[in-house]
C-alpha positions as CSV (number, residue, x, y, z in Angstrom):
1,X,32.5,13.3,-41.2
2,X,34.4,9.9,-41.4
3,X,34.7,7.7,-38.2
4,X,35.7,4.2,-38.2
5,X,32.3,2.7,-38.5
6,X,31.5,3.7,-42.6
7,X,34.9,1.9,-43.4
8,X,34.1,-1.3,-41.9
9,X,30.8,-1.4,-43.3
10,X,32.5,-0.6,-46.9
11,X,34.4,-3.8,-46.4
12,X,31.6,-6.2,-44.9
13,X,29.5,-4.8,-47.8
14,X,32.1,-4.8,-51.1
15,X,33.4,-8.6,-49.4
16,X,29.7,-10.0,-49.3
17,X,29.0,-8.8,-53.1
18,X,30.0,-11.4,-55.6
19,X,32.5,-13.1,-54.0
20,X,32.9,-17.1,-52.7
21,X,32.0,-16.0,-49.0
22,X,29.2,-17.8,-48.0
23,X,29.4,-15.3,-44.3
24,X,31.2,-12.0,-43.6
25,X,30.4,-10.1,-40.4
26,X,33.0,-7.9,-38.0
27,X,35.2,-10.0,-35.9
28,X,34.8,-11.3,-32.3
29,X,36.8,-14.6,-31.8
30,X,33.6,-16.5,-33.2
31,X,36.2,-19.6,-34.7
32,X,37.1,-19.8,-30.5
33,X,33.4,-19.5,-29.1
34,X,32.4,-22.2,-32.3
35,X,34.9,-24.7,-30.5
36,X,33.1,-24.0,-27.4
37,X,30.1,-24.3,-28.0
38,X,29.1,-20.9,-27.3
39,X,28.0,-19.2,-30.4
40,X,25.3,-20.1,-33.0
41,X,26.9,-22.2,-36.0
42,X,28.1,-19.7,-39.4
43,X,28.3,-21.0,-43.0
44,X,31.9,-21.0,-44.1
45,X,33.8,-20.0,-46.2
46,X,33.7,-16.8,-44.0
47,X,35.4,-13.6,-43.1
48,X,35.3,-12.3,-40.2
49,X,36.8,-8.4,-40.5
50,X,39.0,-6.9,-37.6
51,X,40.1,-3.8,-36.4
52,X,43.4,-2.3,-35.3
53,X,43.6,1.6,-34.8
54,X,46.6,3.2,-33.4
55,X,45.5,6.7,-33.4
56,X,48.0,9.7,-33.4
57,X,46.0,13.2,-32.2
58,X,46.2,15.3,-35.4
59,X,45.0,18.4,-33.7
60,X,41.6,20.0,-33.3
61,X,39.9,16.5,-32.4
62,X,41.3,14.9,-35.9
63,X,43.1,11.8,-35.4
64,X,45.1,9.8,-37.7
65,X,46.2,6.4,-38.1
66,X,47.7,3.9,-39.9
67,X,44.6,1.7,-39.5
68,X,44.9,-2.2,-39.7
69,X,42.4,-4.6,-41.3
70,X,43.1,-7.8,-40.3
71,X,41.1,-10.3,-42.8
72,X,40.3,-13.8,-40.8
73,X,39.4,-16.0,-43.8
74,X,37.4,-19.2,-42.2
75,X,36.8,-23.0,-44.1
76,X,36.3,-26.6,-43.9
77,X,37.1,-29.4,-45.7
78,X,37.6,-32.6,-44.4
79,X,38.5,-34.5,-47.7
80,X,39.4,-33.0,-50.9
81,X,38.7,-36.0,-52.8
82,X,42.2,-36.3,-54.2
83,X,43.8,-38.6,-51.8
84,X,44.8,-35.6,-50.0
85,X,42.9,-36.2,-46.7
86,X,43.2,-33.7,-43.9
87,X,45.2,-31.2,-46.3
88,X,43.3,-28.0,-47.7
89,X,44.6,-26.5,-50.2
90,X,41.7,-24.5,-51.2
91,X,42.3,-22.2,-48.1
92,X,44.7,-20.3,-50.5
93,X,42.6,-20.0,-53.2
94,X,40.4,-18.1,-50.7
95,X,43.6,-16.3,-49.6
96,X,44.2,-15.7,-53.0
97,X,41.1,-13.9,-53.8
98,X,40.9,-11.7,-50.7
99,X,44.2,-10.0,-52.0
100,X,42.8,-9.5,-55.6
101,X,39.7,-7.8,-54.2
102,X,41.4,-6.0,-51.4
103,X,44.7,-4.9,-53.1
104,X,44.5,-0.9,-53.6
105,X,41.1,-0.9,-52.5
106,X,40.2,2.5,-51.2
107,X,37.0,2.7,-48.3
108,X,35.5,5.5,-47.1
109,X,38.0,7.9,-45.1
110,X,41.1,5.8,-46.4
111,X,44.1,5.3,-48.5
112,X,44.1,2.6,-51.0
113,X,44.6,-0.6,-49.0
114,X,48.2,-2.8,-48.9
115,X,48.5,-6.4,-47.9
116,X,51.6,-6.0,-44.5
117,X,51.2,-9.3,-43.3
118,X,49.5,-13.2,-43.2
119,X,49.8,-16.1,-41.4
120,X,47.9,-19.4,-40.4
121,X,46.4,-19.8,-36.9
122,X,47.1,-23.4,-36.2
123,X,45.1,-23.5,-33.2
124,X,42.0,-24.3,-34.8
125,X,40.5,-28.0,-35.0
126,X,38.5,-29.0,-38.3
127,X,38.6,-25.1,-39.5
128,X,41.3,-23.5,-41.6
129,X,42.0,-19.9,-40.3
130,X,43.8,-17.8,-42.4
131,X,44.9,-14.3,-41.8
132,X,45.9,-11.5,-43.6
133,X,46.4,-8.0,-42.7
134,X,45.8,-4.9,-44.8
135,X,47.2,-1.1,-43.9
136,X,46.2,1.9,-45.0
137,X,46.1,5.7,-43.8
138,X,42.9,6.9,-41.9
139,X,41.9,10.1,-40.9
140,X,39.1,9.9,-38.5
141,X,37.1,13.4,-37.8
142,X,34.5,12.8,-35.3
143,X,35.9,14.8,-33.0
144,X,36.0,17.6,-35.4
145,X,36.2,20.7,-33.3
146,X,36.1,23.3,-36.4
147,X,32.4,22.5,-37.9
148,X,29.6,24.4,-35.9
149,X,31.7,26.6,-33.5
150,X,30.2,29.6,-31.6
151,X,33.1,32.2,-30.3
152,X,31.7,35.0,-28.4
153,X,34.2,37.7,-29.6
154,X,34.7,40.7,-27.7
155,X,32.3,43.5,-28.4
156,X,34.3,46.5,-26.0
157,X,37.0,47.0,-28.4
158,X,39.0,50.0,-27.7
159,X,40.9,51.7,-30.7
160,X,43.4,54.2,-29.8
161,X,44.3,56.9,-32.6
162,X,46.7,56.2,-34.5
163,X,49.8,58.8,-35.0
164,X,51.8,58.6,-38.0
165,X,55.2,59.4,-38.3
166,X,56.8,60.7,-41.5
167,X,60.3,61.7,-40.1
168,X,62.8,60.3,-38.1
């Protein structure tokens, strides 16, 4: 049975194999609580790996969704050694790869993956965030109310005969 959990750890797993990311884990505002002080310090570059899950009731406790994986790609660099200060450009490389591994991607319980959206979160000082959001169809059965029912069917069935009728 698929539930949202073996998707997610598809992606932390396929995104930590072989790639440039230094740190991938599920996401919880850490680039916020890093500002504050209030979290223990990550390598970058990282991903940090959201969830959004509209769910639409499918019947007999399946639900399905158009499922949302929003990608928040994290880096530093304070000088590029090109005479570039304060302007990272190798955020997009980054950006770039996350699409090439991502792109038709298909997790457990999902549709092949499609890149809907990305932006840049400005808000951040000394990281780059970028973002990019992925959509794909999920059908999510843990609430699967056909595997391991027990119907008590009625056992004082009455038959009446049956009369047949050749003419009318």
């Amino acid at each position: 049975m698929a539930g949202i959990k073996a998707p997610i750890n598809d992606l932390l797993t396929y995104l930590s194999t072989g790639t440039s990311f230094s740190y991938v884990r599920v996401w919880n505002n850490q680039f916020q609580w890093m500002e504050e002080k209030s979290i223990e310090a990550f390598p970058f570059p990282c991903i940090f790996i959201e969830t959004i899950l509209p769910n639409d009731n499918a019947g007999l406790g399946f639900t399905v969704a158009d499922v949302v994986f929003r990608i928040h790609i994290g880096q530093t660099e304070y000088d590029a050694a090109d005479g570039t200060m304060e302007q990272n450009l190798s955020i997009f490389d980054l950006r770039d790869e996350v699409i090439r591994l991502l792109t038709y991607k298909e997790v457990t319980g999902c549709s092949g993956l499609q890149k809907i959206n990305e932006e840049q979160d400005y808000l951040h000082t000394n990281v780059y965030h970028y973002i990019i959001d992925f959509k794909c169809s999920f059908v999510d059965s843990k609430g699967d109310q056909t595997q391991g029912q027990v119907t008590n069917y009625p056992t004082t069935l009455i038959i009446d005969p049956v009369t047949i009728v050749t003419e009318i």
